[in-house]
N, C-alpha and C positions, 0 to 999 in steps of 0.2 A: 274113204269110207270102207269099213269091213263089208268082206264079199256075204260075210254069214248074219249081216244086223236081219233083221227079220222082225216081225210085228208080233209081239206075245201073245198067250189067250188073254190079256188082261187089254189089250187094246195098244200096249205102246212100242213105242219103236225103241228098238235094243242101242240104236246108235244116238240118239236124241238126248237131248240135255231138258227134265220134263220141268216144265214149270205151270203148274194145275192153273188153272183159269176158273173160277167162281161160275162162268158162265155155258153153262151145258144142261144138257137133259137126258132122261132116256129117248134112242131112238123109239119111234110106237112102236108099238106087233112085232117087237123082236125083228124088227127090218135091220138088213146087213145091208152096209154101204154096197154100191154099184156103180157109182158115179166117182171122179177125181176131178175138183174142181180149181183152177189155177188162179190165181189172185197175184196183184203188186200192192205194197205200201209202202209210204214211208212218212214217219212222223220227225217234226214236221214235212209238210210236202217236201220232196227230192232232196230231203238231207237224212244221212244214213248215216248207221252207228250210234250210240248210245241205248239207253235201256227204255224208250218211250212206248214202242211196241207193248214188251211184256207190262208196263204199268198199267195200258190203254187193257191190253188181253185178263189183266190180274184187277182193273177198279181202283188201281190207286197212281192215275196217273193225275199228277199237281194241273189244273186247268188254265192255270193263272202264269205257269210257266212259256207261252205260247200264245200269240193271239188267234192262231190260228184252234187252238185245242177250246176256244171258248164254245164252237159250235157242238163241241163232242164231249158236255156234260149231261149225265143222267144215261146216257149210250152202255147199251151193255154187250158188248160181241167179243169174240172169239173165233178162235182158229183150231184146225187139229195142227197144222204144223207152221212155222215160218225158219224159212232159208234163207239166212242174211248173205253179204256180198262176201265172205271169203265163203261160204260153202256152210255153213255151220247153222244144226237144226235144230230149230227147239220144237216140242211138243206140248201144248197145252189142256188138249182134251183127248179122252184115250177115244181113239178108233171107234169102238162100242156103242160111243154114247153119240148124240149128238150136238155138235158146235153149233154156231150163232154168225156164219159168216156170208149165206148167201142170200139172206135177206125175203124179200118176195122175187118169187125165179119159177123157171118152169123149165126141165129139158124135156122136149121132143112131145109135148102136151103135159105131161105129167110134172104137176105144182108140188111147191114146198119140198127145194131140193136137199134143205138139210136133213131130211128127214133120211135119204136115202146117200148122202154126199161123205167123204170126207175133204174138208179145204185147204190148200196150201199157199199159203203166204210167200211171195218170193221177195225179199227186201228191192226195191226199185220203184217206175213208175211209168207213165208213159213216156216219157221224154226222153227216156236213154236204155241201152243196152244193157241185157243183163251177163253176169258175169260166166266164166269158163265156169268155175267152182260151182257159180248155184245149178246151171246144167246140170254137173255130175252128181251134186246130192240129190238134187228132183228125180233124176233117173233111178236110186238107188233107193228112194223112196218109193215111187212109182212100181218098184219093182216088188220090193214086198208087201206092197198092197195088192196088188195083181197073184202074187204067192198066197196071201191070207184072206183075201175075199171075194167074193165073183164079182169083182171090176170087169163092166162092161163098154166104159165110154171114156173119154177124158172131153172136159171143156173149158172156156176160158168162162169167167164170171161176168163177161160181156155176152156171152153166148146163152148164158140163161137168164139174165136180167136185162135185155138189150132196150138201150135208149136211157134206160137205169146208173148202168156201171159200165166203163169203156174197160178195164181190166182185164188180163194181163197187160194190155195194151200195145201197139204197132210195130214194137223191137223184140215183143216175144217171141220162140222161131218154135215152131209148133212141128214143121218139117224134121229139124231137128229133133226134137223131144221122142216124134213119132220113130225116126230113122237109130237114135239112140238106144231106146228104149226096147227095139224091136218087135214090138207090138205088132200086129195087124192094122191096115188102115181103118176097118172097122172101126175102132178103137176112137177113131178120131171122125166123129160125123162132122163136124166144121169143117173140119183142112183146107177142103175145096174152096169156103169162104176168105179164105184169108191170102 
């Protein structure tokens, strides 16, 4: 990844492949994200690759293709990013606005975290390890949101939906991301939990 990608004033990331997602809104009151929220998928469960993501993020994923995709008609969400398994990131809703990805959540009292989040999608699940590659782009990611907006926290979307959403889930390595990233621990109120 270029050392110089960086987040534009329009909301997107300079090194991302954008693929607009129908599903966003305005943040309210002119709120700047503060939060980075970490997420796994993979459609179907723990099989990776192909384009089902972006149809599920885009509304025009086939339902019938999948018996598992029957649960997930009428669904409308979104993501600001997803880092598939070679490293490679797409971008769906700009930074600005806000995505459809963490559902009812609360960090640290304060509800309705998409209001204030942006979400990144890591292609995986619980059940296995994520890759060298999605490390390095999360961190490169990470980093120019932290450069374009008062990012004050990172969490997993277990962390603010718990009992909800087990996500990033057990192989995620947070030590890592934190140690990477060079953040402050701050940064990471969880850590301790995991």
């Amino acid at each position: 990844m270029s050392v110089t990608a960086l987040i534009d004033a329009d909301g997107w990331y300079t090194a991302a492949h954008r693929l607009p997602s129908p599903n966003f809104e305005a943040r309210p009151g002119g709120i700047e994200p503060t939060l980075i929220v970490v997420h796994n998928i993979s459609l179907p469960p723990d099989e990776f690759g192909g384009s089902a993501i972006a149809e599920f993020f885009q509304n025009r994923l086939d339902h019938d293709a999948h018996p598992y995709y029957d649960h997930l008609r009428g669904m409308r969400v979104s993501s600001h990013f997803v880092i598939h398994r070679d490293g490679r990131i797409e971008q769906y809703v700009s930074c600005n606005e806000r995505a459809w990805h963490a559902g009812v959540s609360s960090f640290l009292g304060r509800e309705r975290c998409n209001d204030f989040s942006v979400g990144i999608e890591l292609e995986g699940s619980d059940r296995c390890a994520f890759e060298d590659a999605q490390y390095a782009s999360l961190n490169d990611v990470v980093r120019a949101l932290t450069r374009r907006y008062p990012i004050e926290a990172l969490a997993g979307h277990s962390d603010i939906a718990p009992g909800r959403k087990t996500d990033p889930g057990p192989y995620f390595e947070w030590p890592r991301l934190q140690r990477d990233t060079q953040l402050p621990l701050q940064y990471f109120p969880y850590l301790g939990d995991v």
